[in-house]
C-alpha positions as CSV (number, residue, x, y, z in Angstrom):
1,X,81.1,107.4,138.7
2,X,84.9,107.5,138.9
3,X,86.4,109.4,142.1
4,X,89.5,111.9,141.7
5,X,89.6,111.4,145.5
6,X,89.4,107.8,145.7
7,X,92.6,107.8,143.4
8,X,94.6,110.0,145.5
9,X,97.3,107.5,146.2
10,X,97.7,107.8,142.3
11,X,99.2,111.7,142.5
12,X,103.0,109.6,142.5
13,X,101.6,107.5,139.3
14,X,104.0,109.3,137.3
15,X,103.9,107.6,133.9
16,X,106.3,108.1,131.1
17,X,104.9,107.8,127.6
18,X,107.2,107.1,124.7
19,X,107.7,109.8,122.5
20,X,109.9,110.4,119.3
21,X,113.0,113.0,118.8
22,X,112.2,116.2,119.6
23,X,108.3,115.2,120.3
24,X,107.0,117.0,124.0
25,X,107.0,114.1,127.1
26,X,103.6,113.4,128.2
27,X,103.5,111.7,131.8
28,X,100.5,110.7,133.2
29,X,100.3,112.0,137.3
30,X,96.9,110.8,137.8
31,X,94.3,107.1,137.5
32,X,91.5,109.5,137.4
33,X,89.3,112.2,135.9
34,X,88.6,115.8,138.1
35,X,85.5,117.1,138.5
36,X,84.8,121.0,138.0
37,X,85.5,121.9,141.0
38,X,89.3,120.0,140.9
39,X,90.3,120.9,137.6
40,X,89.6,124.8,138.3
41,X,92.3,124.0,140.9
42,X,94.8,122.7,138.8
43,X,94.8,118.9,139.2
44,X,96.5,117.6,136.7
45,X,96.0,114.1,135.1
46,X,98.7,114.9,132.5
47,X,102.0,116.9,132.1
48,X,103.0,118.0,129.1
49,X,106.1,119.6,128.7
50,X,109.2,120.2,126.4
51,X,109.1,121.4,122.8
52,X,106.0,120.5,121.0
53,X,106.5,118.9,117.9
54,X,104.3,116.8,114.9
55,X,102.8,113.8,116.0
56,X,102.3,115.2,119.8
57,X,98.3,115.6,119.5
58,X,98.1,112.1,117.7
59,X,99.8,110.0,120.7
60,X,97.9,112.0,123.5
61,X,94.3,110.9,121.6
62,X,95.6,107.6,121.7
63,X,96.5,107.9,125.6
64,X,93.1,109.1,126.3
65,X,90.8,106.6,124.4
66,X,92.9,103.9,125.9
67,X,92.7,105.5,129.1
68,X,90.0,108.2,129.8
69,X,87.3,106.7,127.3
70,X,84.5,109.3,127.2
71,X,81.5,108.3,128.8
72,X,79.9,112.2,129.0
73,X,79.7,112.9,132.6
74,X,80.3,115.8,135.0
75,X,84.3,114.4,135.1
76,X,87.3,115.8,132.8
77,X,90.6,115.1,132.0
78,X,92.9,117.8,133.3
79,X,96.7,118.0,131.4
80,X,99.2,120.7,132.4
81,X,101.3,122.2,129.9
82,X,105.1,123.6,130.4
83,X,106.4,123.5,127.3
84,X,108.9,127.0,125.1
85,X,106.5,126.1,122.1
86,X,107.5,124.3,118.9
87,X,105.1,123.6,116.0
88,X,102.4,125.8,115.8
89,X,100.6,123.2,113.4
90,X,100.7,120.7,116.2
91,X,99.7,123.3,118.6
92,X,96.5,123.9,117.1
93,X,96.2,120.1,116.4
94,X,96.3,119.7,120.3
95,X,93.6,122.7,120.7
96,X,91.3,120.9,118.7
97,X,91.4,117.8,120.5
98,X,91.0,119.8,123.7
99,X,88.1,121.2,122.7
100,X,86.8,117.9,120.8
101,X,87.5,115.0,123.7
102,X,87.4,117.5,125.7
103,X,90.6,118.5,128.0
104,X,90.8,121.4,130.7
105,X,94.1,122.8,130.4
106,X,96.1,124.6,133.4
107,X,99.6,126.1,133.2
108,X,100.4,125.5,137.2
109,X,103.0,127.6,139.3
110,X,105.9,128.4,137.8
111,X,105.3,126.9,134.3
112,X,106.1,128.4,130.9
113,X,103.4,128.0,127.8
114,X,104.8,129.8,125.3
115,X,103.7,130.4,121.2
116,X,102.5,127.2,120.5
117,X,101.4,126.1,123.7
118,X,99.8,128.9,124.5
119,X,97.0,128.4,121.2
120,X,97.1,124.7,122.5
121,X,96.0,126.1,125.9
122,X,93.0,128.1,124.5
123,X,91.4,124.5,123.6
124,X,90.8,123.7,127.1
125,X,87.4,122.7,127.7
126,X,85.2,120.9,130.3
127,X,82.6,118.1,129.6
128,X,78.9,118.6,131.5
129,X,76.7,115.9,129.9
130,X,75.7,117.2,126.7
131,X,77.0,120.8,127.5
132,X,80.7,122.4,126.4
133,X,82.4,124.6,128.9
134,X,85.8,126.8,127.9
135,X,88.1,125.4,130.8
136,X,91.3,127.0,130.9
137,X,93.3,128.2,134.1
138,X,96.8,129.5,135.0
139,X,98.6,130.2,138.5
140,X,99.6,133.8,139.0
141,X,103.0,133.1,138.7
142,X,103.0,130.8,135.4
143,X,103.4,132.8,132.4
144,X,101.5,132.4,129.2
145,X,102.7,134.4,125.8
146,X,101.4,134.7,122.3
147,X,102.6,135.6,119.2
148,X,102.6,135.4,115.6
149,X,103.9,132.4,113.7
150,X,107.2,132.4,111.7
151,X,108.3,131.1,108.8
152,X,110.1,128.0,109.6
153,X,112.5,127.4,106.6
154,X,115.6,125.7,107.0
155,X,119.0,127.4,107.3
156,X,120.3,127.8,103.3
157,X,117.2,126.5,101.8
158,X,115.8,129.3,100.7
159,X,114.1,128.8,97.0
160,X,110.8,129.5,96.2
161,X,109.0,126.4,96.4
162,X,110.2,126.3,100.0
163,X,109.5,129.6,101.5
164,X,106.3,129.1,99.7
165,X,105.3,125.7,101.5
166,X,106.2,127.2,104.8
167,X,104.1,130.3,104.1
168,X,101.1,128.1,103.6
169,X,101.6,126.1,106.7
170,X,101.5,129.3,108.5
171,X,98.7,131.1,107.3
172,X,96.7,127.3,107.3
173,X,97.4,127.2,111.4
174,X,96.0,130.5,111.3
175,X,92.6,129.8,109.0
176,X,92.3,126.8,111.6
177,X,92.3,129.3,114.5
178,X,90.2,131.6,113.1
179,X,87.9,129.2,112.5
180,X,87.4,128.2,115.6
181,X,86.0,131.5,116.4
182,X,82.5,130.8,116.1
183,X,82.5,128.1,118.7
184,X,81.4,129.4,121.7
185,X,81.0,127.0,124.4
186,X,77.6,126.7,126.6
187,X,76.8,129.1,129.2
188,X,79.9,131.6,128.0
189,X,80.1,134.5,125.9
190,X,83.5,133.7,124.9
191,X,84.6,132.1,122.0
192,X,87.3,129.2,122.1
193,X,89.8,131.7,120.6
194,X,88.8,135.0,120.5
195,X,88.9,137.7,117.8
196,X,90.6,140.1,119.6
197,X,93.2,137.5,121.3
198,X,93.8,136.3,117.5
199,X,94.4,140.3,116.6
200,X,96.8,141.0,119.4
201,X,98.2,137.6,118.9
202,X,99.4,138.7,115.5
203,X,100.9,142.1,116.7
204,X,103.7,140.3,118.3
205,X,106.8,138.9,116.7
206,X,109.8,136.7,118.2
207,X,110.6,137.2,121.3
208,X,107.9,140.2,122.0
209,X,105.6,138.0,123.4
210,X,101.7,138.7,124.8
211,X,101.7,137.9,128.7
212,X,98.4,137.4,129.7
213,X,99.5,139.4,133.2
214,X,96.2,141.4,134.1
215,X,92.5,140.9,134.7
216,X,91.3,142.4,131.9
217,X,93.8,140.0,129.4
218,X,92.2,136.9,131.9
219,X,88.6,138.2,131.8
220,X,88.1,138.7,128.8
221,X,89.4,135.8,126.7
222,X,88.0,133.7,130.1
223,X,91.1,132.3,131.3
224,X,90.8,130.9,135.2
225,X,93.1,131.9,137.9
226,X,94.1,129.5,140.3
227,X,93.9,131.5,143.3
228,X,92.0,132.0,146.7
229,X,92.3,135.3,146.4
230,X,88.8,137.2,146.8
231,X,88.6,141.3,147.0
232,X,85.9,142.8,149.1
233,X,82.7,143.3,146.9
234,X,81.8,147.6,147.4
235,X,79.0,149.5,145.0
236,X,82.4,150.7,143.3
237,X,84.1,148.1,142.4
238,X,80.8,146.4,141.2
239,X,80.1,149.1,138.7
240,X,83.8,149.0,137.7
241,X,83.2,145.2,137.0
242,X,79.6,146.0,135.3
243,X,81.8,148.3,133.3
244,X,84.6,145.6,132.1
245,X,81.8,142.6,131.7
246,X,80.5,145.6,128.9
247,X,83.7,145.4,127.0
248,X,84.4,141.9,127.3
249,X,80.8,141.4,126.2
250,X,81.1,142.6,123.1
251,X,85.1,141.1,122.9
252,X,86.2,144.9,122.9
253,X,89.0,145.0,125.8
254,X,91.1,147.5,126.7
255,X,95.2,147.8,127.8
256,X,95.5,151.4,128.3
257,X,93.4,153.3,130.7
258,X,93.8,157.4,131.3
259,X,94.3,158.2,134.8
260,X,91.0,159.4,135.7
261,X,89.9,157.3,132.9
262,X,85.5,156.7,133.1
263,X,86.1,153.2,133.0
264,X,87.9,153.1,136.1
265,X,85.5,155.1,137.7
266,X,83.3,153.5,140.2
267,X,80.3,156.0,140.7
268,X,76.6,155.2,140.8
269,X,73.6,157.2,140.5
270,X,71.6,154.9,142.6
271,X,72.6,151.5,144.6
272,X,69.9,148.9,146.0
273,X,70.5,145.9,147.6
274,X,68.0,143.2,146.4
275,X,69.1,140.5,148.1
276,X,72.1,139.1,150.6
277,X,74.4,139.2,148.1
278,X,72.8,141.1,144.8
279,X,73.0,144.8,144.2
280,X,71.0,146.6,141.3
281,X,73.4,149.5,140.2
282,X,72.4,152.3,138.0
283,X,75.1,154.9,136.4
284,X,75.2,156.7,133.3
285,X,77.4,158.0,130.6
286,X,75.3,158.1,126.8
287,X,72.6,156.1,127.9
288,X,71.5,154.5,131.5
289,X,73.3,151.1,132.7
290,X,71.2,149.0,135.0
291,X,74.0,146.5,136.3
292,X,71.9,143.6,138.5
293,X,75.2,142.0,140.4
294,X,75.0,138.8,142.8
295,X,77.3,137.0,144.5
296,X,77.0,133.3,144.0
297,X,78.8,130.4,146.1
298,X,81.5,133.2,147.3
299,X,83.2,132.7,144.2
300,X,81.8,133.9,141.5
301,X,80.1,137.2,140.2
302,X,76.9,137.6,138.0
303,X,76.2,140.2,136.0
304,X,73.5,141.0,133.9
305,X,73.8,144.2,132.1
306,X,71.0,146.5,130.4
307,X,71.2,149.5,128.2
308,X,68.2,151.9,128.4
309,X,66.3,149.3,129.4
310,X,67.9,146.4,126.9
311,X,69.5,143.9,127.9
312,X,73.2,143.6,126.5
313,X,73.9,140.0,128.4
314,X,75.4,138.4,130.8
315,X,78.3,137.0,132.2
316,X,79.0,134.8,135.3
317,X,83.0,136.0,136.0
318,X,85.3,134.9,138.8
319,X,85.0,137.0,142.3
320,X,88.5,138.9,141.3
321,X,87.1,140.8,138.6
322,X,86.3,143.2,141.8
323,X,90.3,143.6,141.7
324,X,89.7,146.1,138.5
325,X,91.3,145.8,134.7
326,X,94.9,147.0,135.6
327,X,95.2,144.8,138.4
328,X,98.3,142.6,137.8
329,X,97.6,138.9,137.7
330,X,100.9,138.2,139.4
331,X,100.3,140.0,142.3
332,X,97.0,138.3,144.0
């Protein structure tokens, strides 16, 4: 089994691979895969950065099977991604081999993953043996922005036949996105690229980017925080969390929440403590919630929701959930 930590020494590696004109630089930082554990942290084997361009995805395959052959253990390649965008094509070339080799992805502190990148992001995925996991994460103060894709024609070329071609390359990137909707990796209810990421995605043009900046944006299209941050757990903010896991359950998220707004509201008609760390909450509205919550490890939060007695699933979410929806990502 290859060690991250044995490799340690390796963190100066630091190597330069050739690229074309305008292609992003891909350096590798690290001799070694991460384990789970490492790449939720952010520890990267690859940087990616600069303006992503055509042939990009093609020279980091080749990278990895020369380098990183896959041999379907509990280790992953990490890469880290700071890079304005470029070519959406090549950004959702780079998803798919994320989520084919598979790649975790991380945008670390300070770091930009803008348009292109940021659908090249949503590929990130960690190898378990024969299971899939999403694997995505972003510091607080990295910012991460969607939007639609543009025509790229260039300046005086306007006929037909070209506006036409650049149409179809467009609306092909997208197909390729949406397609990848109905892959929804092991033990998550999230799909690689959600539907309702892909609808607000679309919503924004040019510079009007989508920040993923809050906890609902990073719960529910599961994108990891690279934080130590950890909220009290309370019978209210559990409920408020049963609440979200709900929404994000059925990829229903909200952005705009009324003041005294029911969602926010962290009341229960009964509490009981089942174990050290589990609750069973009950609270109502049109029908009764029975929300069974557990800590697990310190870190994480398990919630199993039922609906008048029917389960509506479950969802195993990061311990700042208990933060609420509104709470800003860039101020844990």
């Amino acid at each position: 089994m290859r060690s991250w930590k044995a490799q340690g020494a390796s963190l100066a590696l630091a190597v330069a691979v050739s690229q074309g004109a305008g292609a992003a630089e891909i350096t590798q930082l690290n001799a070694a895969e991460a384990d789970y554990a490492l790449a939720a942290r952010g520890a990267c084997t690859f940087q990616l950065r600069g303006e992503i361009a055509a042939g990009d995805a093609a020279r980091l395959q080749a990278l990895l099977e020369e380098r990183f052959p896959r041999t379907h253990d509990e280790l992953s390649v990490v890469i880290c991604l700071d890079s304005p965008g470029g070519s959406l094509d090549e950004g959702v070339r780079l998803a798919e081999l994320f989520g084919r080799y598979p790649v975790s992805t991380v945008v670390p502190a300070g770091a930009d993953c803008l348009s292109a990148c940021a659908v090249a992001f949503m590929g990130g995925s960690f190898g378990w043996y024969e299971y899939l996991f999403n694997m995505r994460h972003m510091h607080p103060s990295a910012r991460i922005g969607f939007h639609a894709p543009a025509l790229e024609v260039a300046d005086g070329d306007y006929d037909a036949g070209s506006v036409k071609a650049a149409f179809g390359v467009a609306v092909e990137a997208i197909a390729r996105i949406a397609g990848d909707l109905d892959t929804v990796p092991h033990s998550s209810t999230v799909n690689r690229f959600p539907r309702s990421l892909l609808a607000e995605m679309l919503k924004h043009k040019g510079e009007d980017y989508l920040w993923i900046e809050t906890v609902e944006q990073a719960g529910v299209w599961d994108i990891g925080v690279i934080t130590a941050a950890a909220p009290a757990v309370s019978p209210d903010g559990l409920v408020v969390a049963c609440k979200a896991a709900t929404r994000w359950l059925k990829d229903d998220p909200r952005f705009d929440f009324a003041r005294n707004d029911w969602d926010l509201d962290g009341d229960t008609d009964a509490v009981e403590k089942t174990g050290e760390t589990a609750w069973r909450l009950r609270y109502s509205a049109l029908f009764e919630t029975t929300c069974e919550a557990e800590v697990t490890d310190g870190r994480t939060l398990s919630l199993t929701i039922n609906h008048d007695g029917v389960e509506a699933g479950q969802m195993y979410l990061p311990i700042w959930v208990l933060y609420g929806p509104q709470k800003r990502l860039a101020e844990f």
